[in-house]
N, C-alpha and C positions, 0 to 999 in steps of 0.2 A: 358295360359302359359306365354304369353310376360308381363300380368298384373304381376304375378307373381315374375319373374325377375327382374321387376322394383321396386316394393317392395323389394326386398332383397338387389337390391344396393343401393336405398334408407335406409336401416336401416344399411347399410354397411357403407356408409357414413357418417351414423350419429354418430355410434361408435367410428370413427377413430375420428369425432371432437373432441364428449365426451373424447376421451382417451388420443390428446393431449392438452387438458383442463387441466387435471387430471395431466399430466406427467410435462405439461408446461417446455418451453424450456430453464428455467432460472436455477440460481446456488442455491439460496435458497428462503423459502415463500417471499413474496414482495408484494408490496402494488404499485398499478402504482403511478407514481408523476406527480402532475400537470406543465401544460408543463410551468405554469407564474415563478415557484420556480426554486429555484438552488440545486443542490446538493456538497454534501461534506464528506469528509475522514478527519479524526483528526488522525494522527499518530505523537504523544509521543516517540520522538527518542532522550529525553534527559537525556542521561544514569547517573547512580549513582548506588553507591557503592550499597547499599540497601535503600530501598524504601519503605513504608506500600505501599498498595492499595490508589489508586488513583481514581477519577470519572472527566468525562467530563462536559459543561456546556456551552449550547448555550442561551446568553442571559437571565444568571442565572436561564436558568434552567436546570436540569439532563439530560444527555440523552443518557448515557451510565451506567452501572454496573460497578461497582469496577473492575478494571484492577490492570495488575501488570507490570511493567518497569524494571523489573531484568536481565535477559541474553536475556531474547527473548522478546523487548516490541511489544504490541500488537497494529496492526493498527487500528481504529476503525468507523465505521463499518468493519468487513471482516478478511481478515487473511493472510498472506501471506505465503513463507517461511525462516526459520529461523526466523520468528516471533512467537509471540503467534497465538491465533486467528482461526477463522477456514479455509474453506477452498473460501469462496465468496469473490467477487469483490463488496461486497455493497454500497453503499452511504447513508449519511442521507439527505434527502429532507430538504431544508430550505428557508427563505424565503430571497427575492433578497434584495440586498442592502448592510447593515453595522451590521455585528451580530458580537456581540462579544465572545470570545471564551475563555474560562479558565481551565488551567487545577491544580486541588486542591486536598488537601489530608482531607476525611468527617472525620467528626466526628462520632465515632463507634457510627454504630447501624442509622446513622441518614444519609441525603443528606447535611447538614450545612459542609458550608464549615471548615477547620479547619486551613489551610497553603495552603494560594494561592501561585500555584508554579509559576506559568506561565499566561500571558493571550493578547488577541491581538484583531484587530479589521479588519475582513475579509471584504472587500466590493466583494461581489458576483453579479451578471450578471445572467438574467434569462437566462434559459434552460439550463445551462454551469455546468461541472462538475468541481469539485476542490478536491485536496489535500490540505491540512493544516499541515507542520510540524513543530513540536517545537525540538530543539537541543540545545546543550551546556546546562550549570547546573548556578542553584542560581540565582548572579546579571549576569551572559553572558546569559541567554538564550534569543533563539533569535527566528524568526520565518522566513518561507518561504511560500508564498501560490503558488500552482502552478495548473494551467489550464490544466486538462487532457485531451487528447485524446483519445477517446475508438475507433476510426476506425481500426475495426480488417484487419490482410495481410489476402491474400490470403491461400487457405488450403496448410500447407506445411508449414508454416512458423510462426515465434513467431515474436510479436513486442516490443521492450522495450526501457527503458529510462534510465539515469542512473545521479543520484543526490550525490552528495558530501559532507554529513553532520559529516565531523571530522572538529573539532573545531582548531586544530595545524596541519592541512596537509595543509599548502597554494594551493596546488594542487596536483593532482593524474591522473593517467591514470588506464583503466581498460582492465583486457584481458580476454578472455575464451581460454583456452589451450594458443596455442600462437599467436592469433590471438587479437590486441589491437582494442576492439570497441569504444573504448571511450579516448580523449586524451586532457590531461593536463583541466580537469574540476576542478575550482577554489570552495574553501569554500561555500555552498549554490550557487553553479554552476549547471546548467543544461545542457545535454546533449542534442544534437539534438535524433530523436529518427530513431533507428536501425532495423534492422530486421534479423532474422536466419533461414536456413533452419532447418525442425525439425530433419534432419540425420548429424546433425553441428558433426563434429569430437570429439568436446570437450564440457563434460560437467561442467569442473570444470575453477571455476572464479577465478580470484586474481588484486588487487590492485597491483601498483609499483608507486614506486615513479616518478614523470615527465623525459620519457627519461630513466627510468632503465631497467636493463633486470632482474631482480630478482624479484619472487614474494614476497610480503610480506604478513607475516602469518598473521592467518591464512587464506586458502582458503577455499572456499565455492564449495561443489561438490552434485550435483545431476542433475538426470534424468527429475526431474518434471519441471528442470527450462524450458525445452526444451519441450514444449505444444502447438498441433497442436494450433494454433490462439489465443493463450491467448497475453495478454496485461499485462507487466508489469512493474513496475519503481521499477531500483537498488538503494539502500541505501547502502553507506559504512557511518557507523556509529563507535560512538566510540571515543576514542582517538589515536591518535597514540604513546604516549609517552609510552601508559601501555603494559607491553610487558606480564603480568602475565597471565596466561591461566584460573586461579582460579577468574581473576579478570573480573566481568561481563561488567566494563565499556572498556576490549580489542577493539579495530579493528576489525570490523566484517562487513561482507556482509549479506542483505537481500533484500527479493523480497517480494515487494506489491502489491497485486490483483489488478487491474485494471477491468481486462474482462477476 
C-alpha cells in the first residue's frame, strides 16, 4: 500500500512538472537568451502623416516583418497599448557591443532596402536589457537608448516610467486622474520610475503642460494600464502643434511592454 502511494505522488509530481513545462510561465513562445548577449526593443515612434510599411535591421540584417507607423506605431519585439503589436513584453537577443540599427522602407516583395529612414549605433552591455527609440521625422529624427528595468513591485502594484518623445513640447508633466506622477520631463527626458497600487482611483492619463492644471487632449483611459506587476514605460508621442483628431501624427499617450 505505502509502495503504492509513493508511486502515485511520484507520477503526481511528474505531471505538475510536465504541465508547467507545457504552460510555461512566460507571455509568449521564447527561445532562452544567452546570458553573454544583450537584448533590445526598437520602437519606431517617428510619426508621419502616412507611411508604406516599414522593416527593422540589425547590422543590416532583417529582423522584423513589415510594420506599420500610422496612429498606433508598433513596438518591436512585443506590443503594447495604444500601440500596435501584440500583447508581450519581448526583446530581441543581440550581441554586446556596437550594432547598428536602421529603420527603412524594402522594396515590394523583397528585404532591400529602398529609403533609409532612420539609423543609429547602439553600444549594448551584456546581460542588459534596452529600448531603442527613434522620434521626430526626416533630417530631425533623432534617437534615445534606454536601459530597462524589468524588476517587477510587489503584488498589488504596477511599475512604470514615463518618456517624453514630442519633438515641440520642451517639457510636460504627466497625471493619472489628478494625481501628477511625473513632473516637468524635458524632450527625450526620462522619468525616474513610479509605481501604483492596482485599486489607483484613476485610470485615465493625460499630459499638461509644466505647472498646468488643464489636461491636454487627447487622454488616454483604460483599465489594462493598471496590471497586477506589469512593467511599463509611457510614451507621449506625437506633436504637439497638430491639434486634428484625423491627423495620426496628434499628441498621443502610449504604453510599452516591458514585463
Amino acid at each position: 500500500m505505502k509502495k503504492l502511494l509513493y508511486l502515485s505522488v511520484v507520477i503526481a509530481a511528474m505531471s505538475f512538472i510536465v504541465s508547467c513545462e507545457k504552460n510555461g510561465l512566460t507571455f509568449s513562445d521564447y527561445t532562452p537568451v544567452d546570458e553573454g548577449k544583450s537584448q533590445l526593443k526598437v520602437n519606431f515612434f517617428s510619426m508621419y502623416r502616412a507611411l508604406p510599411p516599414y522593416q527593422i535591421k540589425i547590422n543590416d540584417a532583417r529582423v522584423s516583418n513589415n510594420l506599420l507607423n500610422n496612429a498606433n506605431p508598433t513596438p518591436f519585439p512585443g506590443g503594447g497599448l495604444n500601440t500596435g503589436g501584440g500583447n508581450f513584453p519581448d526583446y530581441l537577443a543581440v550581441n554586446t557591443g556596437n550594432n547598428n540599427v536602421a529603420i527603412s522602407l524594402p522594396k515590394v516583395g523583397t528585404a532591400t532596402d529602398s529609403v533609409v529612414l532612420g539609423s543609429t549605433t547602439a553600444n549594448l552591455s551584456s546581460g542588459k536589457k534596452y529600448s531603442l527609440y527613434f522620434a521626430d521625422t526626416a533630417a530631425n529624427m533623432t534617437t534615445l537608448l534606454v536601459e530597462d528595468s524589468l524588476s517587477t513591485p510587489d503584488s498589488g502594484y504596477v511599475k512604470f516610467k514615463f518618456i517624453n518623445l514630442i519633438p515641440d513640447m520642451t517639457a510636460v508633466d504627466l497625471y493619472v486622474g489628478t494625481v501628477k506622477v511625473a513632473s516637468n520631463i524635458p524632450y527625450k527626458g526620462v522619468s525616474p520610475s513610479f509605481i501604483l497600487p492596482t485599486n489607483n482611483a484613476s485610470t485615465t492619463w493625460a499630459l499638461r503642460t509644466v505647472g498646468g492644471t488643464t489636461n491636454l487632449t487627447p487622454t488616454y483611459a483604460s483599465a489594462s494600464t493598471i496590471s497586477n506587476q506589469r512593467v511599463f514605460t509611457i510614451i507621449a508621442r506625437g506633436y504637439n502643434s497638430i491639434t486634428s483628431t484625423s491627423d495620426p501624427r496628434q499628441r498621443k499617450i502610449s504604453f510599452v511592454y516591458n514585463r
